[in-house]
C-alpha positions in Angstrom: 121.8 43.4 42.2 125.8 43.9 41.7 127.8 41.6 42.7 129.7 44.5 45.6 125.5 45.1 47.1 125.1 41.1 47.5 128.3 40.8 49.2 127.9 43.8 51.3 124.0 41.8 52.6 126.2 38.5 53.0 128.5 40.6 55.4 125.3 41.5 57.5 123.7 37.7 57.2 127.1 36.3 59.0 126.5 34.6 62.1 129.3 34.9 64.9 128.3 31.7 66.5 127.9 29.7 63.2 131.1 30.6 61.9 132.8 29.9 65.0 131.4 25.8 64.4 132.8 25.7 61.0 136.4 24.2 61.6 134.4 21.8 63.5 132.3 20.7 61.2 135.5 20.3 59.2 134.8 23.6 56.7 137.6 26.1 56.2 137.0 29.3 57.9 139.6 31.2 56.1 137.8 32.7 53.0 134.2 31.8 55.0 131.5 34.6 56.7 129.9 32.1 58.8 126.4 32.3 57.4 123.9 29.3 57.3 122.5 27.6 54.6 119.1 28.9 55.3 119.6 32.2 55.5 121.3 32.0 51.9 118.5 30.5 50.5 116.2 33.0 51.6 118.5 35.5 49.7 118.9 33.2 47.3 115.0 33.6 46.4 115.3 37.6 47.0 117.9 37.4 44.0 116.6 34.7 41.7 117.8 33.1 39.1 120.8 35.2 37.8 123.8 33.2 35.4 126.4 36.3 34.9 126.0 37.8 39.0 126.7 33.8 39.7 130.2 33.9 37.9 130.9 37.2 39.4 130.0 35.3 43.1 132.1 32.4 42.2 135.0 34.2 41.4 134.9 36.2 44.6 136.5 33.1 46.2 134.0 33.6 49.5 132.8 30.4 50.7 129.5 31.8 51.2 129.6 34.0 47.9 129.9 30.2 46.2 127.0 28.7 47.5 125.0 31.4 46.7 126.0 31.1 43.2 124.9 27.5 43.1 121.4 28.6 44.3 121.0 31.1 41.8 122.7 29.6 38.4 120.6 28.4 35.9 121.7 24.8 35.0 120.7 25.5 31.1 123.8 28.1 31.0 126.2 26.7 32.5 128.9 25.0 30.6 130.6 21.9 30.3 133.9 24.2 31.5 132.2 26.0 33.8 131.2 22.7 34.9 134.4 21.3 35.5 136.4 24.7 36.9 133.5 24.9 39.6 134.2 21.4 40.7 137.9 21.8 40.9 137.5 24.5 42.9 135.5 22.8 46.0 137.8 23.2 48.9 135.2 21.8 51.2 131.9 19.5 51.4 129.2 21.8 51.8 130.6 23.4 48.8 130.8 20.3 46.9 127.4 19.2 48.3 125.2 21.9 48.1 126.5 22.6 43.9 125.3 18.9 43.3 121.9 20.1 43.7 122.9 22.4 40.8 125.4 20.5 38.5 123.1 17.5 38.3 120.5 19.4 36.6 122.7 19.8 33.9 123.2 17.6 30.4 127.1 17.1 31.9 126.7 15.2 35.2 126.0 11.8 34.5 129.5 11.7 31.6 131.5 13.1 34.5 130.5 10.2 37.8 133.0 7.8 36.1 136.1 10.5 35.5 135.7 12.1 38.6 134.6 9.0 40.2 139.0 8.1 40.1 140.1 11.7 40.6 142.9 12.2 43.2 141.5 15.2 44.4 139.1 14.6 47.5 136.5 16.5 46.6 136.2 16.0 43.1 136.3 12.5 44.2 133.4 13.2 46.6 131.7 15.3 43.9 131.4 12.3 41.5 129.3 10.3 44.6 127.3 12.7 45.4 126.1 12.7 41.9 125.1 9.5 42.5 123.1 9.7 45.8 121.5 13.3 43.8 120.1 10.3 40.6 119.2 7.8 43.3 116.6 10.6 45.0 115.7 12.4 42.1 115.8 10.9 38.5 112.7 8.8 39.1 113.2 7.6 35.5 116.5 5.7 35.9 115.9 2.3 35.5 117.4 0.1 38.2 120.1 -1.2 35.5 121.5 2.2 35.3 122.5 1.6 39.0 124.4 -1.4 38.4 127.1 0.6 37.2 127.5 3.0 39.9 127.6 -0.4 42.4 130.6 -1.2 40.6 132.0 2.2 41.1 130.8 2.0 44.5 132.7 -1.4 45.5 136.0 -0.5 43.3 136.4 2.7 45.5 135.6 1.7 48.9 139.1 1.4 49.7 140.1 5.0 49.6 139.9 6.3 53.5 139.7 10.0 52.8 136.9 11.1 55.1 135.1 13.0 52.9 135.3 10.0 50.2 134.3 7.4 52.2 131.6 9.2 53.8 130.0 9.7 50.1 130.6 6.5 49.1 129.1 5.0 51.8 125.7 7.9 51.4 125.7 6.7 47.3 125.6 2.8 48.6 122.7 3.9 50.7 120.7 5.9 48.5 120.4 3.7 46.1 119.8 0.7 48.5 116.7 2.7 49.5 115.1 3.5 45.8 113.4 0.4 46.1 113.1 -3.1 47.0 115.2 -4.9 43.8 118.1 -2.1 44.3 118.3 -2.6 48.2 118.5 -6.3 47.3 121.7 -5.3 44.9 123.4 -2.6 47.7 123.4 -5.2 50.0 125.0 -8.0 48.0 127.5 -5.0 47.0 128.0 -3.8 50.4 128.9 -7.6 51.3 131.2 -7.8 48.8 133.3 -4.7 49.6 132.9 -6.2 53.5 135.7 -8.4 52.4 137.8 -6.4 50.9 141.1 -5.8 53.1 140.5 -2.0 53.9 139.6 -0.3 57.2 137.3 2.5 55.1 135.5 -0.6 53.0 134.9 -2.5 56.0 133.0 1.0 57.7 131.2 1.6 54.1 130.5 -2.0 54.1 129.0 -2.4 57.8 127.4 1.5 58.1 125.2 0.5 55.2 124.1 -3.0 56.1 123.1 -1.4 59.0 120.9 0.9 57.5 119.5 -1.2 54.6 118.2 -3.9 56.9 117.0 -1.7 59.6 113.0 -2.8 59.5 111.8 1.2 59.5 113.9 1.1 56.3 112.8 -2.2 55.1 108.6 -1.0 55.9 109.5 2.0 53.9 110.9 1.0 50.8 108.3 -1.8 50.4 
């Protein structure tokens, strides 16, 4: 498919209703078709894998158009620069979450947590946690010292109150408080720790994921 027939079956995919939620689920509308995540990944599949047609997507600027590309890059051509210009291009979270999926298939992701993990942009910032909660799921051959490290990051950035920041570092705290018993053990000491720190957004990280880590349902599950 060209890249001018995929956006003309995007145009038909977009959802009235759905694009008229997406200022309030806090996703700019402006460049955005209103089409849910679903209903790209179907078309997603219809395409497959495709690395040039996902350039041409990305450049189109079309919120939509972008996710798409995520789904259908191949992580073994992209980049390190492609890498990077993608990430400094998220404008919103979806954005920014659903390319995780992608980037951290890539040999890249893991050297970029700690840079990004200080960026001032929001959600390069946010990009940089995500990682982190897409390893605690997924790489089931991390050891648990590998997570020590992203604690660390964890507790020195609890302080920044950006919505979109706080919410992923409090997801990354979580995640890898629930890859099993010994880490949950370590997100909760962390989580205590950052508990004292004299912020309003570490105090919410801090309590949202206490919460969570010693809920028993949690607890029955991880053992």
């Amino acid at each position: 498919m060209t890249v001018s027939e995929v956006l003309t079956e995007l145009k038909t995919l977009s959802n009235p209703a759905h694009f008229a939620q997406l200022e309030r689920f806090g996703i700019k509308n402006s460049n955005a078709l209103g089409i849910k995540i679903p209903d790209l990944r179907l078309f997603a599949r219809k395409i497959g894998k495709n690395h040039d047609l996902a350039l041409e997507l990305w450049e189109t600027q079309i919120h939509e158009a972008r996710i798409l590309a995520s789904f259908i890059e191949n992580p073994k051509q992209m980049t390190e620069h492609q890498f990077n210009a993608w990430v400094r291009d998220f404008d919103s979270w979806d954005i920014c979450d659903q390319c995780c999926s992608l980037l951290i298939q890539t040999p890249f992701a893991k050297a970029k947590i700690e840079s990004y993990s200080t960026e001032n942009k929001e959600f390069v910032k946010r990009t940089a946690f995500v990682l982190i909660c897409a390893l605690a799921v997924h790489d089931k051959k991390m050891e648990n010292e590998d997570f020590f490290k992203y604690l660390e990051l964890i507790e020195r950035e609890a302080w920044d109150n950006r919505n979109f920041v706080r919410k992923a570092v409090n997801w990354a705290l979580r995640q890898i408080g629930k890859r099993n018993k010994a880490l949950r053990l370590k997100a909760i000491e962390c989580a205590e720790r950052i508990q004292l720190q004299n912020s309003k957004s570490a105090r919410w990280i801090a309590s949202d994921a206490l919460r969570e880590l010693n809920n028993e349902q949690i607890i029955r599950r991880i053992n």
